[in-house]
PAZADO-671988 format. One line per field, with one value per residue (C-alpha): residue number from 1; x, y, z. Coordinates in nm, 3 decimals. Layout:
<recs>
num c(NUM, ...)
east c(X, ...)
north c(Y, ...)
up c(Z, ...)
</recs>
This chain:
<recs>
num c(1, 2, 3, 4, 5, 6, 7, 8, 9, 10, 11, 12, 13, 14, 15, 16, 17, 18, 19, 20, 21, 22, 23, 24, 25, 26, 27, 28, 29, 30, 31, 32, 33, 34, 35, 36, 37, 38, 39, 40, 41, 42, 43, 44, 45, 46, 47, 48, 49, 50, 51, 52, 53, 54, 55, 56, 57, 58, 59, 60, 61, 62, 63, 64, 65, 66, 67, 68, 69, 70, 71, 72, 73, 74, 75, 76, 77, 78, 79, 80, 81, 82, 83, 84, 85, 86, 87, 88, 89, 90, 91, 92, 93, 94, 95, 96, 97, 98, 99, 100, 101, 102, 103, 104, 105, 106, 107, 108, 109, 110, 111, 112, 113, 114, 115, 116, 117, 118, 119, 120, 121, 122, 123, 124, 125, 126, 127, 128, 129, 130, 131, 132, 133, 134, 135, 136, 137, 138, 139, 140, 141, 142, 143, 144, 145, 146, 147, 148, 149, 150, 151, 152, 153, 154, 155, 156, 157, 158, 159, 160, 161, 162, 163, 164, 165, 166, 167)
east c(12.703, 13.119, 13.044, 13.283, 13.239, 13.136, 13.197, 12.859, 12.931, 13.048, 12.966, 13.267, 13.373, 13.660, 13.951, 14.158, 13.914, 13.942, 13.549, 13.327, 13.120, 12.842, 12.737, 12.437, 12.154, 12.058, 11.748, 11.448, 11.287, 10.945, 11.011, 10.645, 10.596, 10.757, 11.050, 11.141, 11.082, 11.310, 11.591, 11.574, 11.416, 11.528, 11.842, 11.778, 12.113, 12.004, 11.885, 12.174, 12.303, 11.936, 12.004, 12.365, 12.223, 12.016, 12.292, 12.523, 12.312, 12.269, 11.914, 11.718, 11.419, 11.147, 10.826, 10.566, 10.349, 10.088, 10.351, 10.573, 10.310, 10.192, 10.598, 10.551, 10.186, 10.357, 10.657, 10.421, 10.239, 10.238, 10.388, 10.715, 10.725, 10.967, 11.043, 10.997, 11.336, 11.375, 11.040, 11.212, 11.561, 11.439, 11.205, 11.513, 11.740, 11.493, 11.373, 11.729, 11.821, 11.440, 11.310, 11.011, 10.798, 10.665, 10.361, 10.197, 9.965, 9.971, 9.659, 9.589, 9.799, 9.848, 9.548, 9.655, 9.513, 9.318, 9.536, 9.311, 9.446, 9.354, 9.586, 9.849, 9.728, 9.913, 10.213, 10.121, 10.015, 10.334, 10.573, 10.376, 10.323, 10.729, 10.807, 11.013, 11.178, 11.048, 10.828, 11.046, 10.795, 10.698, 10.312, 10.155, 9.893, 10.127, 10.345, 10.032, 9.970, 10.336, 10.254, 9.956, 10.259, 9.984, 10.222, 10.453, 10.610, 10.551, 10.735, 10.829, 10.690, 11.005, 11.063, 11.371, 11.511, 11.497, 11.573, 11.916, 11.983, 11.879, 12.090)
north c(9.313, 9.234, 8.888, 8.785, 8.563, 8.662, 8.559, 8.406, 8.559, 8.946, 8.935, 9.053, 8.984, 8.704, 8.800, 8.509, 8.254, 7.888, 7.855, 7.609, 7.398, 7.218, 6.825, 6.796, 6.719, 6.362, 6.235, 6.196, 5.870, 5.676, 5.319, 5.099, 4.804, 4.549, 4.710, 4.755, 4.371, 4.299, 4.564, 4.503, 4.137, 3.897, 4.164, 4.103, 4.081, 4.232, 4.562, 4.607, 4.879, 5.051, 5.002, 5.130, 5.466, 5.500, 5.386, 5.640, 5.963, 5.981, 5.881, 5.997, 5.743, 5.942, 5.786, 5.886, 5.723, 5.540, 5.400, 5.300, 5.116, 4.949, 4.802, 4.691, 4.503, 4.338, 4.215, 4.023, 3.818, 3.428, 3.427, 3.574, 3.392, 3.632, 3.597, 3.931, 3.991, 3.984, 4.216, 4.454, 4.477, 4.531, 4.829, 4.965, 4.979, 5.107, 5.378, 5.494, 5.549, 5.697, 6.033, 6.080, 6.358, 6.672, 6.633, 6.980, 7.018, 7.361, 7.506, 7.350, 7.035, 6.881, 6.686, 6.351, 6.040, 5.758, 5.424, 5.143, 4.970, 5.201, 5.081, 5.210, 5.589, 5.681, 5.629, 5.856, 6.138, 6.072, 6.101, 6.433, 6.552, 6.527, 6.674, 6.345, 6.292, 5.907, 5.672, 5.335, 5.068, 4.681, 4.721, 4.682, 4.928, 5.268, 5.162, 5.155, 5.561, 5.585, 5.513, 5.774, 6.046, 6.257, 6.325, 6.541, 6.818, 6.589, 6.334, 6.001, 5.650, 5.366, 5.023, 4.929, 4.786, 5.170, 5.305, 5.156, 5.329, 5.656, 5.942)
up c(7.080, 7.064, 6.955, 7.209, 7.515, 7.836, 8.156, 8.327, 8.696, 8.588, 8.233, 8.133, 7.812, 7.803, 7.634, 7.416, 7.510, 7.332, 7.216, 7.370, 7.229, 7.400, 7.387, 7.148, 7.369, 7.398, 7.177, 7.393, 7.303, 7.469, 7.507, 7.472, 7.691, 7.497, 7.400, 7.753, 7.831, 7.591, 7.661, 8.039, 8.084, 7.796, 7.718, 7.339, 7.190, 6.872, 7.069, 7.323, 7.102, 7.242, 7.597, 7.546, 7.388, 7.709, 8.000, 7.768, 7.787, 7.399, 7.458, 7.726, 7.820, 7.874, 8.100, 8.317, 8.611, 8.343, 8.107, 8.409, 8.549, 8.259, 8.253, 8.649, 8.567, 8.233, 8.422, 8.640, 8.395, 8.458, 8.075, 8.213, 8.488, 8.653, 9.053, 9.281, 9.274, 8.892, 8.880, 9.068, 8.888, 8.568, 8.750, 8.967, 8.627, 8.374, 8.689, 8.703, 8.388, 8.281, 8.303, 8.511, 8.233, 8.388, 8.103, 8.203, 7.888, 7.714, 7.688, 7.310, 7.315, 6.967, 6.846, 6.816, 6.612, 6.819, 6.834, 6.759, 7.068, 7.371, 7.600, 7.383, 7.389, 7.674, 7.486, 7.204, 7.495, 7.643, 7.298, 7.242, 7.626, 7.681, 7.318, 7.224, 6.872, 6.875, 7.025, 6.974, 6.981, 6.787, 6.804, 6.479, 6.584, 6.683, 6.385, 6.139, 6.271, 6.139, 5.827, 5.779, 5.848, 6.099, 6.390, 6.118, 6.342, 6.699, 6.695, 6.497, 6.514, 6.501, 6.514, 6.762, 6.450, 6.224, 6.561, 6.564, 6.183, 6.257, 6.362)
</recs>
């Protein structure tokens, strides 16, 4: 091996070529529930800065068919008391800029700890399924399995708030 570049079609090696260097690839993050509703319903001022990492490609929204759902059911809770049309936008511009996961499991997927609050297990499956860096998320009971450090080596557990510090 030259150590020189090569071109992709002939590979020929390139004489005099500038180097390239490549984009580092985006950070693939799992949004929970209520992080979305306030990123793309109540456009929280204080985590615009999250949204803008998504629209911008340096984050890369990860979801699947469960936790999508779970955002369409949410947005149509009385509490909200969003209008069709508002139900949808917030699902059209989230489902645009989102990732749809192709979770195929590996044979022996990761063992993962049970989240007191079942409903949120899907998101755990999900963070691990789709090899993300983070789950970003406000629930007290995925941020308490933070704390016990036993996804080491899967992925990390973050508020939005230590989201927006980390690099």
């Amino acid at each position: 091996m030259t150590g020189g570049l090569t071109d992709r079609t002939t590979g020929a090696e390139l004489q005099g070529s500038a180097p390239v260097f490549s984009a580092a690839a985006p950070r693939r993050v799992v949004l929970d529930t209520n992080v979305l509703v306030s990123l793309y319903v109540f456009a929280d001022s204080r985590f615009a800065p999250l949204r803008a990492r998504v629209e911008s490609g340096e984050w890369q929204a990860i979801t699947n068919v469960a936790c999508f759902d779970e955002f369409r059911r949410v947005l149509g809770y009385p509490l909200f008391a969003l209008s069709e049309e508002e139900q949808q936008n917030a699902l059209a511009t989230y489902g645009a800029e989102a990732t749809c996961a192709d979770t195929t499991l590996p044979a022996a997927p990761a063992a993962l700890p049970r989240c007191t609050d079942r409903d949120d297990q899907k998101f755990l499956e999900l963070a691990r399924d789709a090899a993300a860096d983070w789950l970003v998320t406000a629930d007290k009971a995925l941020l308490r399995l933070a704390r016990r450090d036993r996804l080491r080596g899967l992925f990390r557990i973050l508020t939005p708030e230590k989201a927006l510090t980390e690099r």
